[in-house]
N, C-alpha and C positions, 0 to 999 in steps of 0.2 A: 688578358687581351691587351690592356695599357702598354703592360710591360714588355711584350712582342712589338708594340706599336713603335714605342720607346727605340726599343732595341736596333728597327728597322730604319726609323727617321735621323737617327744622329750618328755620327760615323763615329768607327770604334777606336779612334787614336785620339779624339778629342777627350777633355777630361769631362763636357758637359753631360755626354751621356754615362757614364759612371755616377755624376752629382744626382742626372733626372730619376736615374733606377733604384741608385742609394733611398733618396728622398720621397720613391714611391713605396720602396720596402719598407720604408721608416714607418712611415702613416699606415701602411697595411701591418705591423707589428710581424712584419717576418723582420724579425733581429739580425739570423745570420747574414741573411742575403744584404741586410742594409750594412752591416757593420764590413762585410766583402767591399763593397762597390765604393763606398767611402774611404774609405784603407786605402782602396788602390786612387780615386777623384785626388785625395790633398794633397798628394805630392806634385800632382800635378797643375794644382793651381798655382798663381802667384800669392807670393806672400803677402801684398797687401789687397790680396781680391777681399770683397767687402764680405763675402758669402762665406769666409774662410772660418770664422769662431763661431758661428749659429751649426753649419755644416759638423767642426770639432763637439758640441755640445752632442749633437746628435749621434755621430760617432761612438762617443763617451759612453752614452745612453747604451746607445746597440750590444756592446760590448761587455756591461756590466748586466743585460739583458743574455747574455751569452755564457754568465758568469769567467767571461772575461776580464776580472779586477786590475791584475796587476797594469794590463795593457792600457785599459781607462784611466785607471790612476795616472799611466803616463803621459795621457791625450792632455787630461786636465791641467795639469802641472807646467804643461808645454804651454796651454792658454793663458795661463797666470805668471808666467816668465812673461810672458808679453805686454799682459793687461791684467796687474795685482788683484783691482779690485772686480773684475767681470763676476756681475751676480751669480749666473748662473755654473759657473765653474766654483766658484765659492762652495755653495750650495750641495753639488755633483759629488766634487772633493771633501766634502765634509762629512756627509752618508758613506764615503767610501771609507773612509778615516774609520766613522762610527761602527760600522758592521765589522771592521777588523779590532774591534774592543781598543781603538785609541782614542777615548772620549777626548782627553787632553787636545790634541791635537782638533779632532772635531770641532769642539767648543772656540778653539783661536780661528779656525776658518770660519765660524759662525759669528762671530764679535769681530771679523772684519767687514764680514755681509750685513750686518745690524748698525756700524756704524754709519753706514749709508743708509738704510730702509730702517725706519720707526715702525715695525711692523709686530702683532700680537702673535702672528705663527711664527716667525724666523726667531722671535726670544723664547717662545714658547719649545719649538725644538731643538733649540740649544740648551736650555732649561732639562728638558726629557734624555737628553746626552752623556748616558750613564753605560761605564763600561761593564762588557760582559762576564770578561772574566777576571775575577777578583784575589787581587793579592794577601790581604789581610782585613782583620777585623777593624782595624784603624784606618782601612781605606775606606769601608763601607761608613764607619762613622764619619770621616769627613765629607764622602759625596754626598751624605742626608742631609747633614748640616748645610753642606752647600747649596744644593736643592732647596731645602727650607728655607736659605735668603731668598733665592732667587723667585724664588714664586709670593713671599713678601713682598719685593718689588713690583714684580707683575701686574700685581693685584693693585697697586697703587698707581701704576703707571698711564698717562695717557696715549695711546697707541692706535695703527689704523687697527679697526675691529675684525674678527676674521667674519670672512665669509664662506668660506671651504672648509673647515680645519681638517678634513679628512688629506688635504693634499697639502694645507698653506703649514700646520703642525707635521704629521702622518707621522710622526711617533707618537706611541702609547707609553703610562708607565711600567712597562709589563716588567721590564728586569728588576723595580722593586722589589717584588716576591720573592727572590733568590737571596735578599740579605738576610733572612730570618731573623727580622723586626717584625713589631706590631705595624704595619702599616697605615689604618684606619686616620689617624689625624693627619699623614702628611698628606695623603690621598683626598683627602676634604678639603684640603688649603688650597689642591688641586684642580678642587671642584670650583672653589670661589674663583680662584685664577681663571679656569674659561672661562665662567660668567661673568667676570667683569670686563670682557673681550669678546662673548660670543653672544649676541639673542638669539633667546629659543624660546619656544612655549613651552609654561611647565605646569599650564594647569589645562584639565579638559571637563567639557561640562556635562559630557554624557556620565551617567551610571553605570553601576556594573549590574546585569541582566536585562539590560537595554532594549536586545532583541526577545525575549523572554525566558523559558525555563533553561533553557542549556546557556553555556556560557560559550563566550567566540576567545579562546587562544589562540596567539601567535608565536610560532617559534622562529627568532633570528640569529644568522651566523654565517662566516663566511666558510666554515669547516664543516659542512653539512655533505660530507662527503667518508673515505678513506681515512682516515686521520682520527685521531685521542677524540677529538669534540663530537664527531659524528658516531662515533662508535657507544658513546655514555652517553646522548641523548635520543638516539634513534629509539630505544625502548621506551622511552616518555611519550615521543610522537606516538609510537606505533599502539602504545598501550593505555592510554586513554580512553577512559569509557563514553564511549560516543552517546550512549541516552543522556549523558549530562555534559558534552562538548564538543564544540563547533573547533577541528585543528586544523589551523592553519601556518604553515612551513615558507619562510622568507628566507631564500637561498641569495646571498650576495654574493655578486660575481661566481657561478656555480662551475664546479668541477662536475664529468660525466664520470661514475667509475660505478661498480654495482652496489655498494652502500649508498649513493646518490641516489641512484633510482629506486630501492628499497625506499628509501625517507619519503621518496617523492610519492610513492604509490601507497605509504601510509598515508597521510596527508588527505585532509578532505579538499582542502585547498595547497595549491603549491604553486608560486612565486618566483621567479629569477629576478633578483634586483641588481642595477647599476649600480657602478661600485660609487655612484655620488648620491651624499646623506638628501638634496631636496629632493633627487627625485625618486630616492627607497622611502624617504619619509613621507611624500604622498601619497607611495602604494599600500605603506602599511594605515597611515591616515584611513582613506578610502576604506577598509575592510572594518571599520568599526569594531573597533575589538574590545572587549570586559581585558583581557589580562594578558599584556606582551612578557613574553622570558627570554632573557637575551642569555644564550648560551656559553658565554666567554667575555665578558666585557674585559678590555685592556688587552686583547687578542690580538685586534684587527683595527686600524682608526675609522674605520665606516662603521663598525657596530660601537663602539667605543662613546664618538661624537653624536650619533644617532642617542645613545645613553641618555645626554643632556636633554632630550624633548620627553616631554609626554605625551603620550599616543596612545596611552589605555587608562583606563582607572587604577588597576593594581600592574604596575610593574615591578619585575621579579628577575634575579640572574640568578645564576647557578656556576659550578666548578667547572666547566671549558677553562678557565683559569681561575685557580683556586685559593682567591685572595678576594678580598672585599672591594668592590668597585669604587666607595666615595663620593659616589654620585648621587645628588639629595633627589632624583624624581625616582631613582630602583628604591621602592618599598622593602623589598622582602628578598634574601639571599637563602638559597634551598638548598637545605644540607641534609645528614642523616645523624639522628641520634648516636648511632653506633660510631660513628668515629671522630665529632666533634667534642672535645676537652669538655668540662663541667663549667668552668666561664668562657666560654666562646664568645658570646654577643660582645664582650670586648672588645673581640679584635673585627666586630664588623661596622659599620657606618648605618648600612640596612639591618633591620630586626630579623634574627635568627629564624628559620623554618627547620625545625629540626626533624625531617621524616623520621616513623620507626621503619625497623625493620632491613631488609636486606638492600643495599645502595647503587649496584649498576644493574641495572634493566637489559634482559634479551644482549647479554653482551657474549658472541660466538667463541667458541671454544676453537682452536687454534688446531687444526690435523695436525698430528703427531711426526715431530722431526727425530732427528740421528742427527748428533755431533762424534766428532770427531777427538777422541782425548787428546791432548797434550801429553807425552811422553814424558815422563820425569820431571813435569810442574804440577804445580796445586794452580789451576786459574781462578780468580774471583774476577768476576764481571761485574762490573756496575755500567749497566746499559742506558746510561741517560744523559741527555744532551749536557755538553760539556758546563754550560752557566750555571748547570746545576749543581757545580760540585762545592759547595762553600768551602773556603779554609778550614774551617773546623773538623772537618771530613778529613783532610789531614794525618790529623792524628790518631786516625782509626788504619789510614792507610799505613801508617808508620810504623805501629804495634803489630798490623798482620808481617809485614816482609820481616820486622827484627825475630818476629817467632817462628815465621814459618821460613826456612831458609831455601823450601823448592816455590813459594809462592812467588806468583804472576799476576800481576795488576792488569788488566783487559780493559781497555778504555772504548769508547766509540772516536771515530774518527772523527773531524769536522778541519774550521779551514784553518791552512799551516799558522798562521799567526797565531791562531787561538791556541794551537798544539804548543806554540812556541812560548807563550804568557804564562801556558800552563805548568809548562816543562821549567820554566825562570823559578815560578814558586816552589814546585817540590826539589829543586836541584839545595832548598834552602830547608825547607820542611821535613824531606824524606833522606838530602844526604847520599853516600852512594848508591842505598837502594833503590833511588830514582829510576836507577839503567832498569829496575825491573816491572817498569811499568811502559806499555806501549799503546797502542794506537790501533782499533781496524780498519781496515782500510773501508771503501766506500762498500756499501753492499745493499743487495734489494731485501723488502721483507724475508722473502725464503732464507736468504744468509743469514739474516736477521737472527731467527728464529733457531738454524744451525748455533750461530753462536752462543744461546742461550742453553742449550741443549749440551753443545759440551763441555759447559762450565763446572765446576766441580761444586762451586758456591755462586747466587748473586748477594752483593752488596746493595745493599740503598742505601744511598746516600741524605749521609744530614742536612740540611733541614727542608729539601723537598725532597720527597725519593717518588718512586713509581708508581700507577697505579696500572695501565693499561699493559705496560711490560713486567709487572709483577703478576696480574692476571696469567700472562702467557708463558712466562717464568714455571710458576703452578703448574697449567694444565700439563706441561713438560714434566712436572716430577722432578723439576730442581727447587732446592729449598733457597730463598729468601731471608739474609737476616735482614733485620731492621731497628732502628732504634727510634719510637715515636717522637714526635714533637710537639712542643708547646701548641702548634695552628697545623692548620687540616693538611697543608703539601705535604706535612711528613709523616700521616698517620692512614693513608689508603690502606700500605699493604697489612699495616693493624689491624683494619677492618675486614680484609680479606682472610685472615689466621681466625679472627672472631667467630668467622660467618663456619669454620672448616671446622672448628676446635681445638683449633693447633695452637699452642704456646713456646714451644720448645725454639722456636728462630725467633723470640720476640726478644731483645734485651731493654735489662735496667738500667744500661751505663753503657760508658764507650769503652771501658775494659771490657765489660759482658759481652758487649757486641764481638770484640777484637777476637775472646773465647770462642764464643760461639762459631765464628768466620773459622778461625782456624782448625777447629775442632770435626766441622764438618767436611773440610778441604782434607784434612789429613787422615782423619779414620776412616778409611770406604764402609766399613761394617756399620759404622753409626750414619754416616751422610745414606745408603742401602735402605736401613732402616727409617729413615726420616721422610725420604726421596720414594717411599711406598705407600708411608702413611698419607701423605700429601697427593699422591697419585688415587688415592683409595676415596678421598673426603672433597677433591677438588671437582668436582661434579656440580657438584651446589651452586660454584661462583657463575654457572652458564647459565644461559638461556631461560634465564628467570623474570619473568609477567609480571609480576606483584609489583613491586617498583614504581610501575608506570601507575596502577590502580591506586596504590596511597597517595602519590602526589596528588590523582584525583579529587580522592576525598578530602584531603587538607585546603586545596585550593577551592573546590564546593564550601567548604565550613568556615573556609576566612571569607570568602565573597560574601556569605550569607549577614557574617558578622558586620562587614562594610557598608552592607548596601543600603 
């Protein structure tokens, strides 16, 4: 009704009524209609109209809200020809920079914005300024090193203290996990770094069975939806035994789709929180809880920064992201015996929960596709987000094209730069056979799932590979090789062969693995044969209760122990 109001009261040749409707859509988070009306307002103002760089920021916003980069990118740039140091273009420009894997570049528009603001989040996310897609094993060792100064510093420095970090930081370190490092010490230095910048409460004085015999869990996240995270812990929600627990489900900034409301309708209690840490951390306050699980920490910076408080007696994360938090109030990080290494508690900060027994809970079996073969290639898929591919992976891909001469590299798609970063390393890695590795293009789950289906092989990738697209790999009857890893991102679909009995796609070595790939790509009589038995044994990995009931028990038998 405003916007009719608008529309009616300011005549249409003026640029004011373009600004007033831009700037209503803005605030009402309709993106396109704002980043339209704005588009068309700035050319028509004057150049030195005062409203012209706040109007440009906003613009900027709308735009990259639109996944319009390139065009924001140019809004910004236009604001910094004019005025180098404008924080906020700084700032805008630098995220833009950041999400197209040019840390470099990020990190110099943040150390112009710092040279002005003494601030703990602006060093803090230039600090977190780590690019995605990685050239060599000597870039990752200099960006840790780098990081490791930098948060030495940090932690010494006197600085304004944050008071948001979900917005004044809002990076996590989440692309750590992709160098296949121990992460656990630098992630703790990390820890100290907020804390010497952020107060929180880290202790609480209630007990655990406070309210009495059942215990009150909480589960937080912002992927409590469609997605990897909701998918692996909806069977914990749902399958908890309620004679011994009170569950309760903290949906941050919540997506509606039908795994949403499945969650929501397990749930004894259920929650939508503001994506701001004081006031999700009141509502999780208020419900008095024995034991929060924070399902992905380094996820999301609202569950992330929420991390740092204590709000239960036993705090506990779990694999939504599948590296150790560093965070000193998460007690206890929940794993499964079956696919955690024999010294694991190494690479965690928090003490090991090693469940026994089978490790995704009620996780749905995938209706049955049709792909489409490739005429006169062998395709291997390796269906995972591109940061995932470490250089080391490499030379697995090198040894498949020089053996197999009809082999096809099948990559997922994602955005041209990153294609471009990627395409720079193997053009040096891989050499001619480069040209036979391509790209899909954009596509919904159904294509998804198509693609998986007419692969002849998937690959996983070293040293995080799959677990949710290795599942669905399986229920398809495509075989998986994999070569495990020293820490848990590279050992799911290990776990998943464990639970079937299948050994035959597991390899010893990155020759074995190269064997294996090609062997199954090139003999249809053996990949037949393989692609049957997996179709025969893959039953198992669905819609399996138990899951949910151990963590029960363990969680009953450590409270018991604490309390």
């Amino acid at each position: 009704m405003l916007a009719k109001f608008l529309r009616d009261l300011l005549p249409s040749g003026r640029p004011e009524r373009l600004v007033a409707l831009g700037e209503r859509a803005f605030d009402a988070a309709d993106y396109p209609r704002a980043a339209d009306n704005l588009s068309r307002a700035l050319p028509r103002l004057a150049m030195d109209d005062a409203r012209r760089t706040a109007l440009e920021l906003r613009l900027a916003i709308s735009l990259q809200e639109c996944q319009r980069f390139a065009e924001a990118e140019q809004v910004l740039r236009a604001i910094l020809a004019r005025d180098p140091n404008c924080p906020g273009a700084l700032i805008q420009l630098a995220m833009l920079r950041f999400v197209d894997s040019d840390a470099a570049e990020a990190r110099r528009l943040m150390d112009r914005y710092a040279s002005r603001h003494a601030d703990a989040g602006s060093r803090l996310r230039r600090a977190l300024m780590l690019p995605m897609i990685l050239q060599s094993n000597e870039e990752i060792d200099r960006l840790r090193a780098a990081l490791d100064g930098d948060l030495n510093r940090l932690t010494g420095e006197r600085l304004k203290p944050l008071a948001h970090p979900e917005g004044e930081v809002l990076l996590t370190p989440f692309y750590l996990a992709y160098h296949a490092r121990n992460n656990r010490e630098l992630l703790r230095k990390l820890c100290r770094a907020y804390r010497a910048h952020y107060a929180t409460r880290t202790q609480v004085s209630r007990r655990l069975f406070a309210h009495g015999t059942k215990l009150r869990i909480g589960f937080v996240s912002s992927f409590f939806h469609l997605h990897s995270v909701g998918r692996t812990t909806y069977g914990l929600i749902r399958d908890l035994p309620r004679d011994r627990f009170d569950v309760h489900v903290f949906a941050v900034s919540p997506h509606h789709d039908a795994l949403a409301h499945a969650i929501r309708a397990s749930a004894d209690q259920y929650l939508a929180l503001p994506g701001d840490i004081d006031r999700a951390r009141a509502a999780i306050d208020a419900a008095e809880l024995d034991i929060l699980l924070f399902a992905d920490i380094g996820m999301h910076p609202v569950t992330t920064y929420l991390a740092l408080w204590r709000m239960a007696p036993l705090q506990l994360t779990t694999w939504g992201h599948s590296v150790t938090s560093g965070i000193d109030t998460v007690d206890y990080y929940v794993s499964a015996d079956a696919i955690e290494p024999a010294n694991a508690q190494e690479l965690y900060s928090e003490k090991l929960l090693r469940l026994p027994g089978y490790f995704l809970p009620r996780y749905e079996r995938p209706a049955p596709v049709r792909g489409s073969a490739a005429r006169g290639r062998h395709v291997y898929f390796c269906p995972q987000s591109l940061f995932k591919l470490h250089p080391d992976f490499d030379t697995a891909l090198k040894g498949i094209l020089e053996r197999d001469a009809k082999a096809q590299i099948l990559l997922l798609g994602a955005a041209p730069s990153w294609e471009r970063q990627l395409r720079a390393r193997f053009s040096g890695s891989l050499g001619e056979n480069a040209a036979r590795v391509r790209f899909t293009p954009p596509a919904s789950h159904a294509e998804f799932l198509g693609h998986l289906a007419a692969a002849d092989v998937i690959i996983d990738p070293f040293h995080f590979g799959g677990c949710n697209t290795s599942c669905e790999a399986l229920a398809l009857g495509v075989p998986v090789v994999t070569l495990p890893s020293f820490q848990l991102p590279g050992r799911f679909t290990l776990g998943l062969y464990r639970e079937m009995g299948i050994d035959s796609c597991i390899a010893r070595s990155e020759q074995d693995f190269v064997d294996l790939a090609v062997r199954l790509a090139s003999e249809p009589d053996h990949r037949r044969a393989v692609s049957a038995q997996i179709l025969e044994r893959s039953q198992v990995l669905f819609e399996r209760p138990e899951a949910g009931r151990i963590l029960g028990d363990e969680l009953v038998r450590l409270a018991e122990t604490l309390r």
